[in-house]
PLY file of the C-alpha trace (Angstrom):
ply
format ascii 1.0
element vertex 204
property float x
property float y
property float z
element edge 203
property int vertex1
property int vertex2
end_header
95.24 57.48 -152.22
93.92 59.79 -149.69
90.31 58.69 -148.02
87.73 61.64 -148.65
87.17 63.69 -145.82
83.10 62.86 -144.40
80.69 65.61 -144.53
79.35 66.78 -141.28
75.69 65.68 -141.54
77.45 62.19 -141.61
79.63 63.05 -138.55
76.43 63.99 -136.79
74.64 61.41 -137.97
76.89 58.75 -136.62
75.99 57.11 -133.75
78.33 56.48 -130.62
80.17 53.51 -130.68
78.77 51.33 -127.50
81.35 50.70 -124.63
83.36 47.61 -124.37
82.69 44.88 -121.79
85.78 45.82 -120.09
84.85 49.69 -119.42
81.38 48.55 -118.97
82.71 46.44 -115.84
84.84 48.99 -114.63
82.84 51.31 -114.69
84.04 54.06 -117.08
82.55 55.14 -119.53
84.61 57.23 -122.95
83.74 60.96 -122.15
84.06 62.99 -119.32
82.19 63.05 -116.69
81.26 65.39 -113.52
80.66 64.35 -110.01
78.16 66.58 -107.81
78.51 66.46 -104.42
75.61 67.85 -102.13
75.84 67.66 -98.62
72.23 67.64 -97.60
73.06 67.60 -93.92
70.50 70.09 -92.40
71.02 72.45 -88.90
67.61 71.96 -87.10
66.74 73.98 -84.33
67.60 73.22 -80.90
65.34 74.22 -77.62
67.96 76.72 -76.47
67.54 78.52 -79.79
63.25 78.41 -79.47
63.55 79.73 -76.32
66.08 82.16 -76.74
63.71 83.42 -79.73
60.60 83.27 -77.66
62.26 85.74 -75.03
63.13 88.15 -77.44
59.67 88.35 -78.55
58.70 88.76 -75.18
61.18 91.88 -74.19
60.14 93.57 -77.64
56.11 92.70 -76.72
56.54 94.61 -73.12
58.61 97.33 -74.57
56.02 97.93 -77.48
52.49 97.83 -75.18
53.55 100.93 -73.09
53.57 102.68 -76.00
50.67 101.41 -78.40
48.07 103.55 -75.99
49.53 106.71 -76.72
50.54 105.39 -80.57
46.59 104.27 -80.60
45.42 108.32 -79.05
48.05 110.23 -81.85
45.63 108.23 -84.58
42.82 108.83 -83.31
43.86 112.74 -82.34
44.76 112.85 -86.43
41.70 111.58 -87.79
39.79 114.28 -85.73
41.96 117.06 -86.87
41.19 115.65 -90.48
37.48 115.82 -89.77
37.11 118.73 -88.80
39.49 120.22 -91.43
36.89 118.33 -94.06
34.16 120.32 -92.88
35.74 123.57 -92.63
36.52 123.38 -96.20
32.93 122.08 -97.01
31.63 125.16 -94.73
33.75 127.32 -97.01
32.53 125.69 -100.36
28.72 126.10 -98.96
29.52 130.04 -97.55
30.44 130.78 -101.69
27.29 128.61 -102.65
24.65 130.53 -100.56
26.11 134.37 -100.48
28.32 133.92 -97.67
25.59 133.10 -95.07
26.56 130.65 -92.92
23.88 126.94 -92.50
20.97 128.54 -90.57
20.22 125.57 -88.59
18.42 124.24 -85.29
19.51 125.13 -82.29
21.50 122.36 -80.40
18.93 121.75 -77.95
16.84 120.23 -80.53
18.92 116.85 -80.21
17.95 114.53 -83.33
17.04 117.69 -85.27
20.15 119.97 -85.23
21.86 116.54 -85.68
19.88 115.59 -88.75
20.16 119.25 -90.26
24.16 118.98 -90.03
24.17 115.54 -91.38
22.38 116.66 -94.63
23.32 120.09 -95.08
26.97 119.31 -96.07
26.52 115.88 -97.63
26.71 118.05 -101.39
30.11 118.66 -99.94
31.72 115.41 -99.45
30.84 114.87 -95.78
29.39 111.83 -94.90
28.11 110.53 -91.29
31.39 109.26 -90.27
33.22 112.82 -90.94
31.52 113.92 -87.99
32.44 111.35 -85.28
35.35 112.12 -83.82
37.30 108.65 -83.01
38.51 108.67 -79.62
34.63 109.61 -78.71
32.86 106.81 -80.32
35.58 104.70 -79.01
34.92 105.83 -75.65
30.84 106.29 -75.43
30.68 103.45 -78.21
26.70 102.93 -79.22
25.90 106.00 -76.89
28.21 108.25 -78.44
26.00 111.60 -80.18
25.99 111.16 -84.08
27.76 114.99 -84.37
30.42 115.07 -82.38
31.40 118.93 -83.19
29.38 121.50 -82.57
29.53 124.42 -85.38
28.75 128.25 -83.98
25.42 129.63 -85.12
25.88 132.74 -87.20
23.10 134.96 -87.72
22.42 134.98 -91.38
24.45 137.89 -92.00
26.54 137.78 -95.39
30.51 137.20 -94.10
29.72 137.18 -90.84
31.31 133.66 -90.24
35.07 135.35 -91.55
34.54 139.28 -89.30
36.49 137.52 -86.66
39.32 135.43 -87.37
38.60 133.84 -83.82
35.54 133.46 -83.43
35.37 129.19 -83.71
33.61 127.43 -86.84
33.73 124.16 -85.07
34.12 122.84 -81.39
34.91 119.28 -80.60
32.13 118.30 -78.11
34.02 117.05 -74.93
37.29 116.10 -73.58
38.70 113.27 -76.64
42.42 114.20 -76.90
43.70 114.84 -73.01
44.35 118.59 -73.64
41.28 119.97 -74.51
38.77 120.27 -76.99
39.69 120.49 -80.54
38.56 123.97 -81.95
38.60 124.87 -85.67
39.44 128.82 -86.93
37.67 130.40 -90.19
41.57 130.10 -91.41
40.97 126.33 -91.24
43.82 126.09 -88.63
42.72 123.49 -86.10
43.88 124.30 -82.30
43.51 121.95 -78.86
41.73 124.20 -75.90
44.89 123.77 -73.85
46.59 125.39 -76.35
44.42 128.48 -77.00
44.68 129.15 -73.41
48.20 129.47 -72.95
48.63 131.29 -76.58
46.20 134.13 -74.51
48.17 133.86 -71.98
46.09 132.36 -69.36
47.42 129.01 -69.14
0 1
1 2
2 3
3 4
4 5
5 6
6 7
7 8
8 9
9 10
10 11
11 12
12 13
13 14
14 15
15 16
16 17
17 18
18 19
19 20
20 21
21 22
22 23
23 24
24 25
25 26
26 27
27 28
28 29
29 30
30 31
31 32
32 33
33 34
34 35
35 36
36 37
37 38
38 39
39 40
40 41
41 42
42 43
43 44
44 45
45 46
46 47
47 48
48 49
49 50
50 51
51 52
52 53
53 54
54 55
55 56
56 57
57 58
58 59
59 60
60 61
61 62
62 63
63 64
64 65
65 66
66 67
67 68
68 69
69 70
70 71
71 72
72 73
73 74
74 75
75 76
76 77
77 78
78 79
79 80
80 81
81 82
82 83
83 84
84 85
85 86
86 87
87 88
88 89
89 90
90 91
91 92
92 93
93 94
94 95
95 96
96 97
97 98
98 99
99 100
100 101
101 102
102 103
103 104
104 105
105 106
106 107
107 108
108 109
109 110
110 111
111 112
112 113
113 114
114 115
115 116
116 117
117 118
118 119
119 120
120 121
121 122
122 123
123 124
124 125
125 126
126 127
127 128
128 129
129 130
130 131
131 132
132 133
133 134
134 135
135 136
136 137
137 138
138 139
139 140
140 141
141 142
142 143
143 144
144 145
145 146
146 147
147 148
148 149
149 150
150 151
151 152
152 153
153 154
154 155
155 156
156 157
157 158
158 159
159 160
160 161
161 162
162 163
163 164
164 165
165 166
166 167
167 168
168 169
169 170
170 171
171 172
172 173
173 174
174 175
175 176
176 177
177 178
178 179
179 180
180 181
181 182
182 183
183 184
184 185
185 186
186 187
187 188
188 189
189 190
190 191
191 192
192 193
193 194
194 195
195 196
196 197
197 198
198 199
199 200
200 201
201 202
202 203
């Protein structure tokens, strides 16, 4: 008579038989097994290799500082630009705000007082304190460097007088910050160096 096959909760259920003495001493045991092998030998670094990675610093340092003066004047020559590109467009946003008469200020003689009338008169517009500081000049003069560092042309209050000329200057950098001139701004918004100006007109 055949034996009933067992279910297979019963097969799980089962537990493993326990090994004999004799696999026990040798060592074996019924099922497979698997061996990893990790070699946990580790390369350290030698002093030739520090040193040789120390002088490669070095070359890249000395080939890098030449240029970080002029990377450093670019910067500071783009933030300007941006400034005074700001305030032209804040000029142009008062101009339709007050029927196209341009900021009757002070005159720049007045020291603290034209510099106080700029400061406020286009803060509605976006442009804070620091808009009108042109880097390279407060890095230069530091804590004696003039709060306005571009000087905006005084228009009579004549309605589109600032846009009858289309170069006649909105706004010139005050003093040499960029090595080719000061920057000027157009009522077009386009921002030129002096240098440049010059030699379009021929006389550079």
């Amino acid at each position: 008579m055949a034996s009933r096959p067992q279910s297979i909760p019963r097969l799980l259920s089962r537990k493993p038989r326990p090994l004999s003495k004799e696999s026990q001493r040798a060592g074996r045991s019924s099922g497979p097994t698997i061996e990893l092998a990790a070699d946990h030998k580790t390369k350290a670094f030698t002093v030739l290799d520090v040193v040789a990675a120390v002088a490669i610093i070095g070359i890249l340092v000395l080939l890098a500082v030449p240029n970080f003066g002029n990377y450093l004047r670019k910067a500071q020559e783009v933030r300007c630009t941006a400034n005074m590109r700001n305030i032209s467009v804040a000029l142009r946003g008062y101009l339709q705000d007050h029927g196209n008469v341009w900021p009757q200020g002070p005159s720049p003689e007045s020291g603290a007082a034209w510099e106080d009338f700029w400061l406020g008169v286009l803060q509605p517009y976006g442009i804070t304190d620091k808009t009108w500081q042109c880097p390279a000049i407060l890095a230069r003069s530091g804590t004696d460097a003039p709060r306005v560092h571009y000087t905006p042309t005084m228009f009579p209050p004549v309605p589109g007088i600032a846009d009858r000329w289309a170069t006649q200057p909105w706004l010139i950098e005050r003093g040499e910050g960029h090595g080719h001139g000061a920057l000027i701004c157009f009522p077009d918004g386009s921002i030129k160096s002096f240098d440049k100006v010059l030699a379009e007109l021929g006389a550079r």
